[in-house]
N, C-alpha and C positions, 0 to 999 in steps of 0.2 A: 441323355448323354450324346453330345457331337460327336460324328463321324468322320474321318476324311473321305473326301467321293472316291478315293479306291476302294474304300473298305464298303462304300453306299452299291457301289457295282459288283465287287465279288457277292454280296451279300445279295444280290438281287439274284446274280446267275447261279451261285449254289441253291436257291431257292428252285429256278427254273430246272436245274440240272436234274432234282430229285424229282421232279416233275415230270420231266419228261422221262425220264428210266421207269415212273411209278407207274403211268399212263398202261406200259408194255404188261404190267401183274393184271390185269383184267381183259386190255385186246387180246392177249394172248387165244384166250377162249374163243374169241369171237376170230382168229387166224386158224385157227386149228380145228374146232369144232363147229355142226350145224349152226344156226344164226341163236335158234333160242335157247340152246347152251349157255349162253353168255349168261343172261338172267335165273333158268330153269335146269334145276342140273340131274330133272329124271328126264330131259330128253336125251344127253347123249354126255357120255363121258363118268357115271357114276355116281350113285346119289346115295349111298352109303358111306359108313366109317368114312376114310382120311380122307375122300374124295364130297362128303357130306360135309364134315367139317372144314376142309377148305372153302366150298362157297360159303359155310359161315362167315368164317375168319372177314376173306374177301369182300363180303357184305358189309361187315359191320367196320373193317378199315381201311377199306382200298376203292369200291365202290362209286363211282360219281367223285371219291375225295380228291385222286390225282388229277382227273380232268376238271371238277372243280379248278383245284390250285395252280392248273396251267393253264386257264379261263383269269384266275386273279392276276398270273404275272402278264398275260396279255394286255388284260386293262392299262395294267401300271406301265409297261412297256409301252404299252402306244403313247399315253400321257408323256412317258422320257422325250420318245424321239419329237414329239409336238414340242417340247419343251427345248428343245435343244435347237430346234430348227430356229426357233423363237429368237434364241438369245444370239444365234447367229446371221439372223436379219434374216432367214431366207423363208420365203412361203410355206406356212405351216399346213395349207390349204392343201397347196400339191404334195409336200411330203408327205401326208399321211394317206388323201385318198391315190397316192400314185402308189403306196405300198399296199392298199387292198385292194388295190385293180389287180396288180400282179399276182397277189395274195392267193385271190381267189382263181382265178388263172390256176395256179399252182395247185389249187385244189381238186377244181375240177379233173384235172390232168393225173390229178394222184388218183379220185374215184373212179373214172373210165378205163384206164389202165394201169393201175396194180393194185387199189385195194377198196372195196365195196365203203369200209370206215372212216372215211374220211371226215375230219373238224375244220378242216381249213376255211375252206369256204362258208362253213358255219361264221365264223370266226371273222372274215371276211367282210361279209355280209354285216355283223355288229359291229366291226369296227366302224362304219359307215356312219354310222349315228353319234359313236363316241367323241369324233371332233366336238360337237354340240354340246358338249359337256367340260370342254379343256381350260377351260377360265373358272369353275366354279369351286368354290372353297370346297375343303375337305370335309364340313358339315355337310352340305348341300350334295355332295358326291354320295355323303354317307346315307344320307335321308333318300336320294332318287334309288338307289341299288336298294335299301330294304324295302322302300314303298315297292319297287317291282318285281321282289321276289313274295313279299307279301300277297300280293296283288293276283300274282297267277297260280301261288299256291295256294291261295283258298278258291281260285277259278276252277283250280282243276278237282278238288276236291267235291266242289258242289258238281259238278262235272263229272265227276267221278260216282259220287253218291243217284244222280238222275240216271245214270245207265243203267246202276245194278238196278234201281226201282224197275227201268225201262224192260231189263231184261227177265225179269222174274214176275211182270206182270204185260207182257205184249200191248194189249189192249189197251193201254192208258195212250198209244199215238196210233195215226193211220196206219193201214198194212201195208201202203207201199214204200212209207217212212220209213218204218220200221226193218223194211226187206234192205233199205240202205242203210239203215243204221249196222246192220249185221251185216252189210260187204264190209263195212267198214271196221268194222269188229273183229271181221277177218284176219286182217291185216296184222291187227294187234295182239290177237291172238298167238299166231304164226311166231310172231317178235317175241314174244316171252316164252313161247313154247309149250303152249297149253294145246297148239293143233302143231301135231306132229306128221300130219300126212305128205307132207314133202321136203320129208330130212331125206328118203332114201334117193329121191330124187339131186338134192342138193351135194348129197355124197359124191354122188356121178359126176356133175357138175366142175365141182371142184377138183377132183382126181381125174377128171378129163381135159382136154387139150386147151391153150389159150386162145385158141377161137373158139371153143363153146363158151370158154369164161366172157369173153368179150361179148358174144351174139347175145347173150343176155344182159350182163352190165351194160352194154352200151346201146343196143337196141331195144331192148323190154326194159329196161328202166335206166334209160337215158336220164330223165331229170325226175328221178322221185326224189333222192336225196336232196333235191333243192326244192321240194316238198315240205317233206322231213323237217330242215333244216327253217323253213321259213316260224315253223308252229315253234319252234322251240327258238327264236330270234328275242322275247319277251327276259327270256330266263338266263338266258346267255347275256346279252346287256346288262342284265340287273347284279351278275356275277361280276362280269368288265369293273362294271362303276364299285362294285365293292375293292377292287383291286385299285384302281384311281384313288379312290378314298384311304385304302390303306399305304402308297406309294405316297399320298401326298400330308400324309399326315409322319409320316418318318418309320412309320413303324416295318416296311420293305426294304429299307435301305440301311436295316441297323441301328437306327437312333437311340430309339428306347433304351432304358437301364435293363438290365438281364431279369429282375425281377417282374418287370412287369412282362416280359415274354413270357416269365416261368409261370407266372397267373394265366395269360390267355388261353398258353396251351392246356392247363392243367383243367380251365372251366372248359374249354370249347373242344378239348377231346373225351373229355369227362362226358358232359349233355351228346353232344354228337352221336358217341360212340352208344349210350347207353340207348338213344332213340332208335338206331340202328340195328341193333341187338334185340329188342323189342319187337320192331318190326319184321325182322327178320325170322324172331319164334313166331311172331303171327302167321308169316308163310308157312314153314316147315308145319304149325298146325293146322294149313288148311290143306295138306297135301300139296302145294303149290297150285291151287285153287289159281283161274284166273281172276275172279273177285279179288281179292285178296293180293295178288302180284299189282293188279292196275291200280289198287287201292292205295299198295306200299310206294310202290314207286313214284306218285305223286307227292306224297306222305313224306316221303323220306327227304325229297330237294331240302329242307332247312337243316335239316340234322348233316346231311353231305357238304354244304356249303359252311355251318359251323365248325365240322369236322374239318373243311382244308384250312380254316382260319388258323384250328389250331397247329395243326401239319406243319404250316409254315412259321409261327411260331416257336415250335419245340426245335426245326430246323435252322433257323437264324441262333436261337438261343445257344445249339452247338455249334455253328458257324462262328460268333461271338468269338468262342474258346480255343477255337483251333482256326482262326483265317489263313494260316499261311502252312497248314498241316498237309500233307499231303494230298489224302482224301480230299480235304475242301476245296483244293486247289483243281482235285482232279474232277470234282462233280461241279467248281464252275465254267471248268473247260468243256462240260458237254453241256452246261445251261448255254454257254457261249454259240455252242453250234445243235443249238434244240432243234434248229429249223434240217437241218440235215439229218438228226441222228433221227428223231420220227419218218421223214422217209425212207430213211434208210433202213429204219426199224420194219416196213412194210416193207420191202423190197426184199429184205433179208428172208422174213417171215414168210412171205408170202411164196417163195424159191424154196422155201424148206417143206411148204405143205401141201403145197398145190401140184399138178399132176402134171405142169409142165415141169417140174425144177426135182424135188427128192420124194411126191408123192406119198407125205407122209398126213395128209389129212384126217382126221375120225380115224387115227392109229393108236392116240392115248388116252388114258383117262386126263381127270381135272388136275390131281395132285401131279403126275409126271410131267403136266406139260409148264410146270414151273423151273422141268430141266434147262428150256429155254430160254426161260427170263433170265436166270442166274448168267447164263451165256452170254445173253444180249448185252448184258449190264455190264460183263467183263470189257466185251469188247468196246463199247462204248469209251467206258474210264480209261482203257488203253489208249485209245486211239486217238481221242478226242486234246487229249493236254501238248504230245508230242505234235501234229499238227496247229496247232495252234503256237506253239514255239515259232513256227517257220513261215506260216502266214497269219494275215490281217484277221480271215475269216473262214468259217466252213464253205464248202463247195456253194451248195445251194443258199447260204446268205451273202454269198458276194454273187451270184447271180442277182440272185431278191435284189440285191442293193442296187446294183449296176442297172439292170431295168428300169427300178426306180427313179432312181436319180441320171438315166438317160444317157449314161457314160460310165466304161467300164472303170472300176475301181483299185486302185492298186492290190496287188495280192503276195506278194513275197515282201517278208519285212525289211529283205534290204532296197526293197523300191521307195518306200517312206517314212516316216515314222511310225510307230505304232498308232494306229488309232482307239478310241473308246468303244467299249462293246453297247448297242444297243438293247 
């Protein structure tokens, strides 16, 4: 079914909008609680009744899905603005790498000083590669995104499979291999929260002052997130091009009949959710075993990435029904200004728990601290439609924009016409 491109654009940012509000249902944990909270929930925040089954829940539909699905509208997004620049004759070349120079700019700047989580630069970083793919048909898009999710989750898996060998029999490599392979084991450890030796520490940390926060973010791990980030550059592309392929096949921008959304979702939250759920009893029976968490979370990338297919699916599908309903209206006002309501998301969060701003750090369990999301998401939907009445752009995308394109950009809409959201 044809669209009009109003309807191809709202349809894109109510997509974005739920995306970025879903993103907050899982950082939340990782703003509030120890690091390996987020994935392991007997380090800290309660790992019984409502608090047990909330990381189910969490697990098996929130999980890797919203930031999946804000990895897909990236893709598709970058593809718009290349496309757009395209038919307006101007360098598709500089438009798009002038937006992840700044991009990443803005990331950096987000992880050194105000929040340890940063995707941007991630994001960044793969955008970089994505020009290289902006001419190719939507087969071709389709084929490179699953070859490279393919590709590195069966890497990680054999990957995964050689360690436990590695580790449950030492002997099979040298000792001094070995003694590196366990620093680095460390690490990962730490990250999912099977080594708990430096929550009490990290407690402190964060409920102490913004030059401790800083002496460590920005001194002791200045650039590991661009570490971090470099290993996981394979996975995050192969996401991008699945979001290119489905922007440029119609299916992001509305086109499809209602039916066959109502299929996508139904199979791709149906398999998603059920592998999810699986893996998830796997954990919970191995007591949250680090075997087992390293195992899943490799395991788990297809079932997350089918899970946002279907997300946004079942989204558009009610978008469809109600484009000019209130609600839709209100969550593509904040798809409109995703790039502001995420840092703002951090800023907010990070004021609320940290021990500069309301010191409310490792104060809740897992279930209460969904008090905040509910919060976050009010204010967003509030705040996001009325500013957007009165100007072009949110704060930080008419920055983004202005940098980019090297000249500040109109901002009150009685300076110009409206323009199109990117």
């Amino acid at each position: 079914m044809a669209t009009t491109t109003r309807t191809r654009i709202l349809t894109l940012d109510i997509v974005r909008g739920v995306a970025v509000m879903g993103i907050l249902a899982m950082n939340i944990y990782a703003f509030g609680l120890p690091l390996g909270a987020y994935f392991n929930p007997t380090v800290y925040g309660g790992d019984s009744g409502i608090n047990l089954a909330t990381w189910f829940v969490d697990y098996v539909l929130v999980d890797g899905k919203m930031r999946g699905l804000f990895s897909i509208l990236f893709g598709a997004s970058a593809l718009l603005v290349v496309e757009r620049a395209m038919a307006k004759e101007k360098s598709p070349a500089f438009t798009h790498y002038s937006r992840m120079l700044w991009l990443f700019a803005f990331g950096m700047i987000h992880y050194w000083f105000i929040w340890w989580g940063d995707i941007l630069a991630l994001y960044a970083m793969s955008g970089l590669f994505l020009f290289l793919w902006r001419k190719n048909s939507a087969k071709v898009l389709r084929n490179w995104g699953i070859a490279l999710l393919t590709i590195m989750t069966l890497f990680g898996l054999v990957q995964m499979g050689g360690l436990m060998a590695v580790m449950s029999n030492p002997s099979m490599m040298p000792a001094d291999e070995y003694a590196d392979l366990m620093e680095q084991m460390q690490v990962m450890k730490v990250f999912m929260g099977t080594d708990t030796s430096g929550v009490a520490a990290e407690i402190a940390r964060h409920k102490g002052d913004y030059a401790g926060i800083m002496d460590w973010r920005f001194n002791e791990h200045r650039w590991k997130m661009l570490g971090f980030s470099a290993q996981g550059l394979p996975m995050s592309i192969g996401i991008m091009l699945i979001g290119m392929w489905l922007f440029r096949n119609g299916f992001l921008t509305g086109a499809w009949e209602s039916a066959r959304y109502k299929k996508v979702a139904m199979w791709c939250l149906g398999i998603g959710s059920l592998g999810s759920a699986l893996l998830a009893y796997y954990i919970m029976s191995s007591d949250f075993s680090f075997g087992a968490m390293a195992l899943a979370m490799t395991a788990n990338g297809p079932f997350q990435i089918v899970s946002a297919v279907g997300w946004a699916a079942l989204i558009i599908l009610f978008a469809k029904k109600g484009m000019d309903g209130a609600l839709a209206t209100r969550l593509a006002a904040a798809g409109r200004m995703a790039f502001t309501n995420y840092l703002g998301t951090s800023i907010v969060m990070t004021t609320i728990f940290y021990g500069y701003g309301l010191n409310q750090y490792a104060e809740y369990e897992r279930f209460a601290l969904n008090i905040f999301v509910i919060g976050m998401w009010i204010a967003i939907l509030l705040w996001s439609k009325p500013w957007l009445e009165r100007f072009h752009y949110g704060p930080l995308e008419w920055l983004w924009r202005s940098l980019a394109r090297l000249k500040p950009q109109p901002m009150l809409k009685r300076q110009a016409p409206a323009l199109e959201a990117a």
